[in-house]
ZAKEKE-113350 format. One line per 8 residues: number of its first residue (from 0); their letters; for each residue x, z, y of C-alpha. Coordinates in Angstrom, 3 decimals, padded with zeros to 6 digits. Each point is the difference from the previous one (the first is absolute). Example, Ala and Ser with C-alpha at 12.3 -4.5 7.8 and 13.67 -1.06 7.14 Angstrom:
0	AS	012.300,007.800,-004.500  001.370,-000.660,003.440
***
This chain:
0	XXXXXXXX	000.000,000.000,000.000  002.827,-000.272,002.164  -000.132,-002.337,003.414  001.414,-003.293,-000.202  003.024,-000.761,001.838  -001.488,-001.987,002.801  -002.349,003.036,000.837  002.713,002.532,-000.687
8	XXXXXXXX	001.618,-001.804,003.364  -002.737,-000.314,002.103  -000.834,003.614,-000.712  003.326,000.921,000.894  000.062,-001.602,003.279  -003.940,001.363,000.482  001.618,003.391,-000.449  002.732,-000.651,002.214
16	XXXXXXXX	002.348,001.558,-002.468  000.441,002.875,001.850  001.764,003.024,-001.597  -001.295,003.511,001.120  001.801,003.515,-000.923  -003.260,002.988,000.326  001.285,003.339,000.500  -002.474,003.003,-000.661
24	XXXXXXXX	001.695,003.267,001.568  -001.203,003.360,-000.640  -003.645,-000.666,-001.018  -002.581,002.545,000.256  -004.055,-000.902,-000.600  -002.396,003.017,-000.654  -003.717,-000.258,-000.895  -002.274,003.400,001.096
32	XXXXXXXX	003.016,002.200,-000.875  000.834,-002.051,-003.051  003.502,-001.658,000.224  000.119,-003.244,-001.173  003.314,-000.951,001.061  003.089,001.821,000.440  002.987,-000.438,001.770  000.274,-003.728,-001.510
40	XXXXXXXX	003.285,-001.655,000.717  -000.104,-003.827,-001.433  002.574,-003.200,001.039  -000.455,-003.241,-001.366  002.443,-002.913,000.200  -000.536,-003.542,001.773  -002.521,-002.555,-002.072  -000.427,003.157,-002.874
48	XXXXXXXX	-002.795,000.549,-002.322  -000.646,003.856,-000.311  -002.971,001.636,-001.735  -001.753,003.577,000.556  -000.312,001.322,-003.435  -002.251,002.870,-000.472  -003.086,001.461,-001.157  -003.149,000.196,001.817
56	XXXXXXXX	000.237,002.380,002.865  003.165,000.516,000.241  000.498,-001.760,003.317  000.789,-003.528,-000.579  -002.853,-001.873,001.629  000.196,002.478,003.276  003.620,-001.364,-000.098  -001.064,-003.484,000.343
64	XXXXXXXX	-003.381,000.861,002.375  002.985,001.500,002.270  002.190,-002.480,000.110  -002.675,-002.886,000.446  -001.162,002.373,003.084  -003.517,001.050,-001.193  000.990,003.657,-000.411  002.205,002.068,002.202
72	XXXXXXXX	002.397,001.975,-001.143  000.418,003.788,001.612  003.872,-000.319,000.042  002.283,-002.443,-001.425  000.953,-003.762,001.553  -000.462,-003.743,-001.609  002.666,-002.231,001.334  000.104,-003.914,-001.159
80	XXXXXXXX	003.261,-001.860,000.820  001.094,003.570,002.312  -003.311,-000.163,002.029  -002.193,002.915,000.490  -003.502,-000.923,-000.980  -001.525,003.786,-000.938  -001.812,-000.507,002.985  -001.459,-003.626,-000.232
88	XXXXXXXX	-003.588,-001.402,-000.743  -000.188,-001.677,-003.403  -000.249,-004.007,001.976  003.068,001.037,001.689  002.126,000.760,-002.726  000.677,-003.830,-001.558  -000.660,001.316,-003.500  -002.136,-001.563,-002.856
96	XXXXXXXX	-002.261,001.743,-002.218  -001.424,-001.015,-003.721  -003.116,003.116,-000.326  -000.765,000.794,-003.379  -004.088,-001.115,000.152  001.346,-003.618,002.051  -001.462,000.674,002.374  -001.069,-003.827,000.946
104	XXXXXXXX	-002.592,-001.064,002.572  -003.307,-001.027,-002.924  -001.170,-002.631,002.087  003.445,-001.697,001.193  001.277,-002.958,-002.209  003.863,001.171,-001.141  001.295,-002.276,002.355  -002.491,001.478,002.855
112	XXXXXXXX	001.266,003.640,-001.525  003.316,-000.980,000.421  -000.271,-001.604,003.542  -002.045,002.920,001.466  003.289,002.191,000.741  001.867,-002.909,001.639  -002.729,-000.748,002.005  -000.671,003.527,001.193
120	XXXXXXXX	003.600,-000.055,001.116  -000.329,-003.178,002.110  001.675,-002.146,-002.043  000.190,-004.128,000.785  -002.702,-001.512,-002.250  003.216,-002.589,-001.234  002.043,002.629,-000.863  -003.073,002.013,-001.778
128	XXXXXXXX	-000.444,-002.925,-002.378  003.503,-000.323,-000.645  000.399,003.808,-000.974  -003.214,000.213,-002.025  001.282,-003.622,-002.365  003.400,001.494,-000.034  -001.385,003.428,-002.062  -002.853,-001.544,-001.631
136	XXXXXXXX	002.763,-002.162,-001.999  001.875,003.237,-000.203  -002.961,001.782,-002.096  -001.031,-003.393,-001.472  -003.364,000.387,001.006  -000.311,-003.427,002.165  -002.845,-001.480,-002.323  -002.179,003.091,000.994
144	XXXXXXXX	000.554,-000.013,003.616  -004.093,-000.241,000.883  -000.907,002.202,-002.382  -001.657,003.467,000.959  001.515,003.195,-001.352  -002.728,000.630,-002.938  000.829,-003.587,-001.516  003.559,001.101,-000.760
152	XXXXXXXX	001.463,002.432,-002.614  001.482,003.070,000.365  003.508,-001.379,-000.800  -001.309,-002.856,002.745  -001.301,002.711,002.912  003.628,002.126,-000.734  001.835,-003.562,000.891  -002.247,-000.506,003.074
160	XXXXXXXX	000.220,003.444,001.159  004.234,-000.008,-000.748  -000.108,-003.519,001.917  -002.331,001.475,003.002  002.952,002.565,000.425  002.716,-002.062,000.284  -001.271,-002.795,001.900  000.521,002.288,003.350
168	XXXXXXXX	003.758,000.521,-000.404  000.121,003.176,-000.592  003.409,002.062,000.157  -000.787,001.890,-002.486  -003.048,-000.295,-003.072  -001.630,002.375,-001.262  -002.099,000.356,-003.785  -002.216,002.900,-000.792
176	XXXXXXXX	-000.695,-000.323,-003.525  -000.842,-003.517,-000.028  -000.390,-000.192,-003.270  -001.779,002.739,-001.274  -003.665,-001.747,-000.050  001.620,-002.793,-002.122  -000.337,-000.515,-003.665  003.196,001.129,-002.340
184	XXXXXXXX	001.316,-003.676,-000.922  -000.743,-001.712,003.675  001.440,003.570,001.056  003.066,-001.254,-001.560  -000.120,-003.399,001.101  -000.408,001.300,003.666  002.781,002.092,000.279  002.415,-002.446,-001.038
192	XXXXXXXX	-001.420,-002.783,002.193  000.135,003.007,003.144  003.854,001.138,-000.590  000.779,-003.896,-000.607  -002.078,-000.667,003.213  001.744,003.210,001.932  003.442,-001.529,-000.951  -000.151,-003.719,001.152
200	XXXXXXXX	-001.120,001.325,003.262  002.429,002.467,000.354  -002.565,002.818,001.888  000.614,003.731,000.072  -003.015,001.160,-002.469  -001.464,003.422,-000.505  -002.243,000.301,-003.126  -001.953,002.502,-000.902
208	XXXXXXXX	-001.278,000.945,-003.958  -000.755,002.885,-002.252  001.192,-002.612,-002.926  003.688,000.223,-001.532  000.303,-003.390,-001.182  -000.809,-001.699,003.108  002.586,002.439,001.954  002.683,-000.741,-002.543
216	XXXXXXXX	-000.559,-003.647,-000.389  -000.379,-000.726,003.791  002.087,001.894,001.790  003.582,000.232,001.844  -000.193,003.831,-000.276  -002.955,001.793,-000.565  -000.871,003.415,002.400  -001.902,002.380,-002.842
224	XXXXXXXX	-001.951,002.720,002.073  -001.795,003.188,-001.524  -001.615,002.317,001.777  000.584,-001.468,003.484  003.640,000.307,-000.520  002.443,-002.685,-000.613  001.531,000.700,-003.692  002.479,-002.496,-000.091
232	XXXXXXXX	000.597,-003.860,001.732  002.551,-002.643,-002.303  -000.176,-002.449,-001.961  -002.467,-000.837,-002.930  002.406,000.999,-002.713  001.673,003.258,001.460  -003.884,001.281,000.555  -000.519,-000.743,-003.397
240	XXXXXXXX	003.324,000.685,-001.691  001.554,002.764,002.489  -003.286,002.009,001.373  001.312,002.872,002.172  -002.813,002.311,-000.961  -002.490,001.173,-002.380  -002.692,-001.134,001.610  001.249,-003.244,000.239
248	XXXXXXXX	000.862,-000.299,-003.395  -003.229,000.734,-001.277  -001.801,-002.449,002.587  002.186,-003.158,-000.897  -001.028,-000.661,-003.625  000.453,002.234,-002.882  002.865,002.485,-000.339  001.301,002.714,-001.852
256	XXXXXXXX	001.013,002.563,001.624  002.375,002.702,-001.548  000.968,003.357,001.333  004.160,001.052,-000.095  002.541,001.239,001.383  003.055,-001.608,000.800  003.034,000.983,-001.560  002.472,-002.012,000.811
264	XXXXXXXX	001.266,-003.516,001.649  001.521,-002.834,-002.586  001.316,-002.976,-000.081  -002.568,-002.601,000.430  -000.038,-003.880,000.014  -000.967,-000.954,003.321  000.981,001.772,003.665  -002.798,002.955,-000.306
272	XXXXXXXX	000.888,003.179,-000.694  -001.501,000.269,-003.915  -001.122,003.719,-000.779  000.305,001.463,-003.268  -003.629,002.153,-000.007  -000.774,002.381,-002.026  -004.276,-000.212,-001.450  -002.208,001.073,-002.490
280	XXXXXXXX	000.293,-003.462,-001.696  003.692,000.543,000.005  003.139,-001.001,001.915  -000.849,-002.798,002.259  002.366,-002.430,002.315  -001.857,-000.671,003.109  001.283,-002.044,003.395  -000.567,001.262,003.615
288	XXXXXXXX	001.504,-001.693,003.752  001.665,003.079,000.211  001.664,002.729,-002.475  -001.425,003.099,-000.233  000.682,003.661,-000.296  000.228,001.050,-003.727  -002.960,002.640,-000.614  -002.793,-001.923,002.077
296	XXXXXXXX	-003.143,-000.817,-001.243  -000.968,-003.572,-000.361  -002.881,-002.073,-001.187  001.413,-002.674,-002.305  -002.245,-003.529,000.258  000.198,-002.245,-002.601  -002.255,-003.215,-000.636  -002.046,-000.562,-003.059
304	XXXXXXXX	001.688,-003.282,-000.294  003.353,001.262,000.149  -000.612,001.973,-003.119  001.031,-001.553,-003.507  -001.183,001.198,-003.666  003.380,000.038,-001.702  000.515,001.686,-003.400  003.553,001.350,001.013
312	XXXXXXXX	-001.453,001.188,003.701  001.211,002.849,001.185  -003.271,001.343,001.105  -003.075,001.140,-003.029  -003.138,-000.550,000.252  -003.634,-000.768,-001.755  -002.007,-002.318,001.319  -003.882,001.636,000.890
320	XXXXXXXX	-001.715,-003.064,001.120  000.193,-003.785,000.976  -001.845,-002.169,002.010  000.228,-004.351,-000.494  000.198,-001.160,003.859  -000.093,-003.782,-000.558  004.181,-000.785,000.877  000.616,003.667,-000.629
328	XXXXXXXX	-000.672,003.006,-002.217  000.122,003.298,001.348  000.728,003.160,-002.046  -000.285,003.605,000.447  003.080,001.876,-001.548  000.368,003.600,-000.630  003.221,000.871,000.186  002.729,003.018,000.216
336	XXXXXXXX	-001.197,003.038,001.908  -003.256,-001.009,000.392  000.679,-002.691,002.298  -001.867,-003.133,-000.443  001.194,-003.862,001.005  -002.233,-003.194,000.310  002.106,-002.330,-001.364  -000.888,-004.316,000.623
344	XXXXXXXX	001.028,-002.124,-002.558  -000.612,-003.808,-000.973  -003.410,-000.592,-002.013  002.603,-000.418,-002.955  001.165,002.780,000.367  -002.848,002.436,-000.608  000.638,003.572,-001.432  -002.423,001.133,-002.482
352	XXXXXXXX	-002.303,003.329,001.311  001.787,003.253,-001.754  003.175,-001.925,-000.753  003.639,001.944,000.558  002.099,-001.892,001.838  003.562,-000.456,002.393  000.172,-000.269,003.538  002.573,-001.706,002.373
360	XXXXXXXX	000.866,-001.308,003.359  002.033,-002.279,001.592  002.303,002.029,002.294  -000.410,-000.037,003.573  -004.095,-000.818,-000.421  -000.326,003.863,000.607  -000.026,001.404,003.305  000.125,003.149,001.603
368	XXX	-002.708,001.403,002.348  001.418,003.299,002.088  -002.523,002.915,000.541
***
């Protein structure tokens, strides 16, 4: 579903190809004595793709609502290319937003939806009708330019409302779970026709979703927030591989989590310090950015798919239950000291319920998590 090359240019120079840095200093949004944001502190890079990962209420959307001006934060500032713009009216702020219902005018045609903004801004009719052509090849939706909103699909209205946003040159876009209303397989189909989209333009993009797989499969970095706090801001595979806390390592997928203390530091394979931790399920080797102080207590994450049935591993266990996932099966292991794994193997792979089995993994897939 991606744009063909010819509309890939002419969406470029509709867009202007301008590359925007947002800054988001000190952050603070309360709701009747509720805080919904706190002290957030968020940087993105020129012509980057970063989502807000989090559940529901834990600030995300407020994030976005502040940024696209529509709520005011009580203390904080939102800067775009160094620019102060806490203080400016949505219209003034040159930023483009995709709403999560559309949000497209029912009785407009999609090229009449996507000419209203221009024309509200004064645009030259010529130069109206050579924006609107430029991003209706860039969503392919040219054959359905005089249609009406409720003659399209939902994958259809998402393209018209992505295209109505962009066709004003915005500095900066900006995607509040675009996706959400969508089907799972056009879901699918959208998000890599968005990120492929977001990258031949080359705009700054903000993107907010509760869903993992769009975060990780879109994004530059990803921003996770819990609670109205920032947890942690990097890149897809640190979130997912590295988490620097409990909380995050239970949001991002599924992880074991095993309590130890550290007894040592040990030669490891790669430059982090690797920590030999003590546990219930035994002796583990876990990595950290930093070494630690031998005595602390740690939470040890592990991935189910980093685990291995092996019949010489150095880890017991039984295996309680398992679960056929389709590409994956998923079993519950008891193992030493009460602790119990998930553990992901191949379909071949399956583990019969109550068998006795090995356990191993691959050094450096374990990582340690300070408390």
């Amino acid at each position: 579903m991606s744009a063909p090359p010819e509309a890939a240019s002419s969406a470029t120079r509709a867009a202007g190809r301008r590359t925007t840095r947002l800054s988001i200093e000190g952050l603070h949004k309360r709701y009747a004595g509720h805080v919904a944001i706190h002290s957030l502190d968020l940087a993105t890079r020129e012509g980057e793709f970063i989502s807000v990962l989090g559940p529901s209420g834990c600030g995300k959307t407020t994030t976005l609502r502040c940024v696209a001006g529509f709520e005011h934060p009580e203390a904080g500032r939102i800067c775009i290319d160094g620019e102060d713009i806490t203080g400016l009216p949505p219209e003034k702020r040159d930023i483009g937003m995709v709403f999560q219902n559309y949000a497209l005018f029912p009785h407009l045609t999609v090229r009449r939806n996507l000419a209203f903004g221009l024309e509200m801004r004064g645009i030259a009719r010529a130069e109206i009708a050579r924006r609107v052509e430029a991003v209706l090849g860039m969503v392919q939706l040219g054959a359905l330019a005089e249609r009406f909103p409720r003659q399209l699909s939902g994958g259809q209205q998402q393209r018209v409302a992505l295209a109505r946003a962009l066709v004003i040159e915005p500095r900066l876009l900006l995607l509040d779970e675009p996706l959400a209303n969508l089907d799972a397989v056009l879901r699918e189909d959208m998000r890599v026709f968005i990120r492929d989209l977001q990258r031949r333009v080359g705009i700054t993009t903000l993107y907010v979703t509760h869903d993992q797989a769009e975060a990780m499969v879109m994004s530059d970095r990803v921003a996770v927030m819990l609670g109205g706090q920032l947890q942690q801001f990097d890149v897809p595979e640190a979130i997912y591989l590295r988490p620097r806390s409990v909380e995050v390592a239970r949001f991002i997928g599924r992880s074991n989590l095993i309590e130890g203390r550290v007894r040592a530091i040990v030669p490891g394979p790669g430059p982090r310090p690797v920590h030999a931790v003590d546990t219930a399920l035994g002796p583990v080797e876990a990595a950290f950015h930093e070494a630690l102080e031998p005595g602390r207590a740690v939470q040890v994450t592990l991935r189910p798919e980093a685990i291995h049935f092996r019949t010489d591993g150095p880890y017991a266990g039984r295996v309680v239950r398992s679960y056929f996932l389709g590409s994956t099966v998923e079993h519950v292991v008891e193992a030493a000291g009460g602790q119990t794994l998930l553990v992901q193997t191949p379909p071949g792979g399956r583990m019969p319920e109550g068998a006795q089995c090995g356990l191993a993994f691959e050094p450096g897939h374990a990582w340690v998590i300070p408390e």
